[in-house]
C-alpha positions as CSV (number, residue, x, y, z in Angstrom):
1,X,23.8,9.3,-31.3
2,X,20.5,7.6,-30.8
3,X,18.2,9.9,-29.5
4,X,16.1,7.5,-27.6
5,X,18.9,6.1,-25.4
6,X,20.0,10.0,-25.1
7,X,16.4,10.8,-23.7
8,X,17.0,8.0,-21.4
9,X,20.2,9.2,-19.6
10,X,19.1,12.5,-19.6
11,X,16.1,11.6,-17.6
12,X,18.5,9.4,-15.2
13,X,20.8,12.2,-14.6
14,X,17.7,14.2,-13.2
15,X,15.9,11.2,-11.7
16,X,19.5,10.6,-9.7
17,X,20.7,14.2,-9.7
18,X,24.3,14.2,-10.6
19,X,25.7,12.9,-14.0
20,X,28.2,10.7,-12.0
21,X,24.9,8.7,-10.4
22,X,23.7,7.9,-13.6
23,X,27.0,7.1,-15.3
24,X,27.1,4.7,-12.1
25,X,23.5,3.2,-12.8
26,X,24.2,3.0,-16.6
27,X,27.5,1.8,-15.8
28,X,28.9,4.3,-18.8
29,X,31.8,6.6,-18.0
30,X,30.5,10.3,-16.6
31,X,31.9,12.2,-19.8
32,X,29.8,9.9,-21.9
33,X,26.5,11.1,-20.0
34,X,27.6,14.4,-20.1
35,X,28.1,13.9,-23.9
36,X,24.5,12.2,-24.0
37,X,22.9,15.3,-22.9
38,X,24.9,17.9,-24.7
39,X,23.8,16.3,-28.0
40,X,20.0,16.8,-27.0
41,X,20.8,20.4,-26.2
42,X,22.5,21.4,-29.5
43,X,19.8,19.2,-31.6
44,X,16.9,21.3,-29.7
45,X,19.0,24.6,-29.7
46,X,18.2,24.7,-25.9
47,X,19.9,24.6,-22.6
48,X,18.3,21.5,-20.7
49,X,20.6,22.3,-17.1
50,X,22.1,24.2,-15.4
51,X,24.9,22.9,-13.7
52,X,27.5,24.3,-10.9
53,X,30.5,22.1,-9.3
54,X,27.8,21.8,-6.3
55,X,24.4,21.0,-8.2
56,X,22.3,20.9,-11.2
57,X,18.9,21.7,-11.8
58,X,17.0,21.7,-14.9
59,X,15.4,25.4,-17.3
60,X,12.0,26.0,-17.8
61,X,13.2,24.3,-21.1
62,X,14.8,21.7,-19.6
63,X,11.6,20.7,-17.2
64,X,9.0,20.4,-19.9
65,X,11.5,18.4,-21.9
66,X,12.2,15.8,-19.0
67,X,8.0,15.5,-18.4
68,X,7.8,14.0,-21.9
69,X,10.8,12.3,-22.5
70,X,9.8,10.2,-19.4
71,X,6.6,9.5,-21.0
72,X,7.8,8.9,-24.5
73,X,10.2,6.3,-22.6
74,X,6.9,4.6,-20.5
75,X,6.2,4.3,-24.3
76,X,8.9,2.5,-25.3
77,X,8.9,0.2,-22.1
78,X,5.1,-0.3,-23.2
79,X,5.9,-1.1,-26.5
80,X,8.7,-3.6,-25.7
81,X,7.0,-5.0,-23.4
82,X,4.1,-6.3,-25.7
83,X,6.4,-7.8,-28.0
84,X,8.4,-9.7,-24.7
85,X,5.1,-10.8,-23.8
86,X,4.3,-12.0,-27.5
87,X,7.5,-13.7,-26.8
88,X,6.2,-15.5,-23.2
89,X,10.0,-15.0,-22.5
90,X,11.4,-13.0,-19.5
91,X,14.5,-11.2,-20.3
92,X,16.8,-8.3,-19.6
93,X,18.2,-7.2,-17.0
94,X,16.3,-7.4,-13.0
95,X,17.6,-4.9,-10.8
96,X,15.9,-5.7,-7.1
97,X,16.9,-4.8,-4.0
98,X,15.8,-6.5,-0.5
99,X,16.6,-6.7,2.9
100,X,19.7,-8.4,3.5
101,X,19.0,-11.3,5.7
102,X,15.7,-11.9,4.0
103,X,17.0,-11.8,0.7
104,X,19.9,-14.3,1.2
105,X,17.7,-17.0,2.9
106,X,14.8,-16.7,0.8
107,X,14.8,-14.1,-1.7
108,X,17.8,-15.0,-3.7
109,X,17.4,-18.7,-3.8
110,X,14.0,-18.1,-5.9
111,X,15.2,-15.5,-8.4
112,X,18.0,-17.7,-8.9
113,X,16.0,-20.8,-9.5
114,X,13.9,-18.6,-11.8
115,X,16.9,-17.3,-14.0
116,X,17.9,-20.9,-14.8
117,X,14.7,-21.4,-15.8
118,X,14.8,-18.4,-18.5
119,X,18.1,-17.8,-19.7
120,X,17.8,-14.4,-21.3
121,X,16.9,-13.0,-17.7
122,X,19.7,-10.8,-16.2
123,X,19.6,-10.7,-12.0
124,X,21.5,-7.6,-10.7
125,X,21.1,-7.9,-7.0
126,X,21.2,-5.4,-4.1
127,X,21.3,-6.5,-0.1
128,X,20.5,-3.5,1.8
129,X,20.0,-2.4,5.0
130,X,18.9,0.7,5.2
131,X,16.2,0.3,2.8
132,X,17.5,2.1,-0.9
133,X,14.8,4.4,-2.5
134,X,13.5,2.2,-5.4
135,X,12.7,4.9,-8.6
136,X,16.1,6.9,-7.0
137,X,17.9,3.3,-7.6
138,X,16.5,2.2,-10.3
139,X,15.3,-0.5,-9.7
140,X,12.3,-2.4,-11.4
141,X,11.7,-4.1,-8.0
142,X,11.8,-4.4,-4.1
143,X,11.3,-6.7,-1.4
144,X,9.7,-5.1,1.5
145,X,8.5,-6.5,5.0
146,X,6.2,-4.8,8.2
147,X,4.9,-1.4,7.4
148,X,4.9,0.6,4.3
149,X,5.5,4.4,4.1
150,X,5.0,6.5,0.9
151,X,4.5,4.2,-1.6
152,X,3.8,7.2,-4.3
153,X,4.3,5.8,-7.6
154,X,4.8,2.7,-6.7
155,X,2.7,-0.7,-7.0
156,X,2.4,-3.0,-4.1
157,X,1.4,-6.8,-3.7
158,X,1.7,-8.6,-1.0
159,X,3.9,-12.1,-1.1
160,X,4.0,-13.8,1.8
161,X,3.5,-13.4,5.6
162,X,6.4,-13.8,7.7
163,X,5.5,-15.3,11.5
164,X,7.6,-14.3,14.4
165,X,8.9,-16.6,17.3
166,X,10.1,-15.8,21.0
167,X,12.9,-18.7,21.6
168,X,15.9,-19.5,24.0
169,X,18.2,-21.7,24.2
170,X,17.8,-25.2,27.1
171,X,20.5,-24.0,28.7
172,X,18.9,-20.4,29.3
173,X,15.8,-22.3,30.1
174,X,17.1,-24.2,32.6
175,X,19.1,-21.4,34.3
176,X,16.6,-18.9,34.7
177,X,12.6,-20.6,33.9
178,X,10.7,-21.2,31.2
179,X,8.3,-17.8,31.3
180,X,4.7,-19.1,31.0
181,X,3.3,-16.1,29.7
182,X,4.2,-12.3,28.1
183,X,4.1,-11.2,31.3
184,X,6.6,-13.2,32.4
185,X,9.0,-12.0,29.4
186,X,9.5,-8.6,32.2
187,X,11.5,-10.8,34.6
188,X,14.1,-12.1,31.6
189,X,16.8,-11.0,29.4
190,X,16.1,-10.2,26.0
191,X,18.6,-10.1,23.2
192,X,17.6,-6.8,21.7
193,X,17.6,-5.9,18.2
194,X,18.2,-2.5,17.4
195,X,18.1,-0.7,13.6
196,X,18.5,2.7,12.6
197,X,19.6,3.5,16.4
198,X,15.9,2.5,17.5
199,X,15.3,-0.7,19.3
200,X,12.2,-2.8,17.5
201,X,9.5,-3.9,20.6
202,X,8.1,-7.6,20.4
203,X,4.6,-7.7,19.1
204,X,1.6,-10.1,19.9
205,X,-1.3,-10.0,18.3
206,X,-4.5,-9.5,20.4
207,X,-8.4,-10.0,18.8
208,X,-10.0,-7.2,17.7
209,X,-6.8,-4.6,19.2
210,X,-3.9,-3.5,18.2
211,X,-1.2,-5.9,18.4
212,X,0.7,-5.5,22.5
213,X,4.0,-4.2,22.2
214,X,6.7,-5.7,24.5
215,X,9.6,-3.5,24.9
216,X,12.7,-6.0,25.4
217,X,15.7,-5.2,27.9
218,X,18.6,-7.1,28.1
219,X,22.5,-7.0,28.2
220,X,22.7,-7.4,24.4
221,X,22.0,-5.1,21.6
222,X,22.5,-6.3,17.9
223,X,21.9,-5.1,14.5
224,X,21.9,-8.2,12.7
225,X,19.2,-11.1,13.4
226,X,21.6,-13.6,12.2
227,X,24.0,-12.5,15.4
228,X,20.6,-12.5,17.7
229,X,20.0,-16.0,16.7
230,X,23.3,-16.8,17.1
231,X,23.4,-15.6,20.7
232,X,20.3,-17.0,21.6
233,X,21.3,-20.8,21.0
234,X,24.3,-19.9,22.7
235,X,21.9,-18.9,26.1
236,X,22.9,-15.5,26.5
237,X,18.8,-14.5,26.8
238,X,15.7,-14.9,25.0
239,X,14.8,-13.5,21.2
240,X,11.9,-12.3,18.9
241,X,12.8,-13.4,15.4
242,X,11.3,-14.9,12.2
243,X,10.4,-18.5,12.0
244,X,12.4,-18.9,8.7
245,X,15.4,-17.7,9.7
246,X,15.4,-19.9,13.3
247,X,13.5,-23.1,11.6
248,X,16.3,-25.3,11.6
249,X,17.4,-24.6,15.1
250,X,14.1,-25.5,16.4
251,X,14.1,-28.8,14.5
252,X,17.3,-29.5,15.8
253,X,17.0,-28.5,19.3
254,X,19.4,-26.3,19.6
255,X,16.7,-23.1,20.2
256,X,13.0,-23.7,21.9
257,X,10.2,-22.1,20.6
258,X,7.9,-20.3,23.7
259,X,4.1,-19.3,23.8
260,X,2.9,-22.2,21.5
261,X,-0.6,-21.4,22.4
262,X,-0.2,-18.2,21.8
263,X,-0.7,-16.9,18.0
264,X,2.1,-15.8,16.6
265,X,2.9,-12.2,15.0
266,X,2.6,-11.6,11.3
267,X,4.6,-9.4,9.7
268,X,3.6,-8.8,6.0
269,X,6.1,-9.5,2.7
270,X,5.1,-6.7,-0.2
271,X,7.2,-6.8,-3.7
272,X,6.5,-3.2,-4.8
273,X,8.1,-1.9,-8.3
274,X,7.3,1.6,-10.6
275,X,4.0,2.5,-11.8
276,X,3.9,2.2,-15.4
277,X,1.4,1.5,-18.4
278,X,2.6,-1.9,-18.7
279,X,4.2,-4.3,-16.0
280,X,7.5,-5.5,-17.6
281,X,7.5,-9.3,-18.5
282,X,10.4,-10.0,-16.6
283,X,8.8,-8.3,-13.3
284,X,5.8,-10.1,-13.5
285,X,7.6,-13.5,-13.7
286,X,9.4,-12.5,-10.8
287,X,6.6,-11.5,-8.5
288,X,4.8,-14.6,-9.3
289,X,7.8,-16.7,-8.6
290,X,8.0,-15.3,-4.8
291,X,4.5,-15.0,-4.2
292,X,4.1,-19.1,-5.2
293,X,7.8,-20.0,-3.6
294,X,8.1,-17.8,-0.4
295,X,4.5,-18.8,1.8
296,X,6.0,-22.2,1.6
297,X,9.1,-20.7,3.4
298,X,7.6,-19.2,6.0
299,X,4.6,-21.2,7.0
């Protein structure tokens, strides 16, 4: 067996904690990672895990082993990644994961147009909601929007800024008033968006403060701002949502845009990916691609 590749499951198995994680990453059968880290135990004469029908943990042996074979593989990444460079070719395989509204609309599109522009790039695509843990995954890259929380290990930029919109439907309008200011926004329904069981408040930025929070009540409580949109043009209340995803609705007519004067919420779009000596050719390409592409989807 190579020992290299060996090293490498072995280091997924303990990155995901269970052999059948990493067969599932490495899309290899579970015996085969098992067989993978056998043959680094009897070539070092040492016990790397311990393992139970419940769990595995790594030896004292095992431990110091894992710390260098995951630098001895930030090597090897290194290493291939000067020659892909050399190249000026992006290639391999692209495992990212995103949000999944964002990422059909906007984020998909782009990494698409960029693999038919370099044909040795692999996409492998994942549209989640909750947000998956990127160095659990394994994944080279992420799409994240608003805040970010521990971003230990990681490497952030940001992409693009993604401007928010309160709109309603003429119909709704006509029935109930057009509100002429956030105050106003008290005496209307809202079509609320609720995630992870916690409803999301409208923001509006304010000079020099923190941004006022608006918390929206209404008859309707979605997960999905798709659904939200969809429900708005149909006049069942008022939403909060991002200009990209409503743009053609206002063109068309079919949803009003409120508060023109009024500046409108920014929420932040970061690509983060793993620390490592070297960024990876093929993650560079695709974090330039958004960053030039997305702004000019969300202006």
């Amino acid at each position: 067996m190579d020992r290299l590749t060996s090293m490498a499951v072995f280091v997924k198995a303990v990155d995901l904690g269970s052999f059948a994680a990493a067969a599932d990453a490495l899309e290899m059968s579970g015996p085969m990672v098992g067989k993978h880290v056998r043959f680094l135990e009897q070539r070092l004469g040492a016990r790397l895990l311990n393992r139970t029908t419940r769990r595995q943990s790594l030896t004292d042996a095992g431990q110091a082993y894992y710390e260098r074979c995951r630098a001895v593989l930030s090597a090897a990444e290194a290493a291939d990644a000067v020659v892909a460079d050399e190249l000026s070719e992006p290639r391999g395989r692209l495992r990212v994961t995103m949000p999944a509204l964002l990422g059909r609309h906007c984020i998909a599109p782009l990494l698409m147009k960029l693999a038919r522009k370099h044909s040795h790039l692999e996409l492998d695509l994942s549209f989640g909601d909750p947000i998956a843990d990127i160095v659990e995954g394994g994944y080279d890259l992420a799409i994240r929007t608003g805040d970010l929380d521990n971003q230990s290990g990681l490497i952030t930029r940001r992409i693009a800024r993604q401007r928010m919109v309160v709109c309603g439907a003429r119909s709704y309008l006509r029935a109930h008033g057009k509100p002429k200011s956030i105050d106003d926004l008290a005496a209307h329904q809202a079509i609320i968006y609720r995630r992870s069981g916690r409803v999301r408040p409208w923001l509006f930025p304010r000079d020099g403060q923190p941004p006022r929070e608006i918390m929206p009540a209404g008859r309707l409580r979605l997960d999905d701002l798709e659904a939200i949109a969809d429900a708005a043009a149909q006049g069942m209340g008022l939403a909060w949502l991002p200009c990209w995803l409503v743009r053609e609705r206002l063109n068309n007519g079919a949803l009003v845009g409120l508060f023109g004067g009024q500046p409108e919420f920014l929420y932040d779009c970061h690509a983060l990916w793993p620390r490592s000596p070297r960024m990876p050719l093929k993650v560079r390409a695709a974090v330039d691609a958004l960053a030039a592409a997305l702004p000019k989807l969300m202006p």
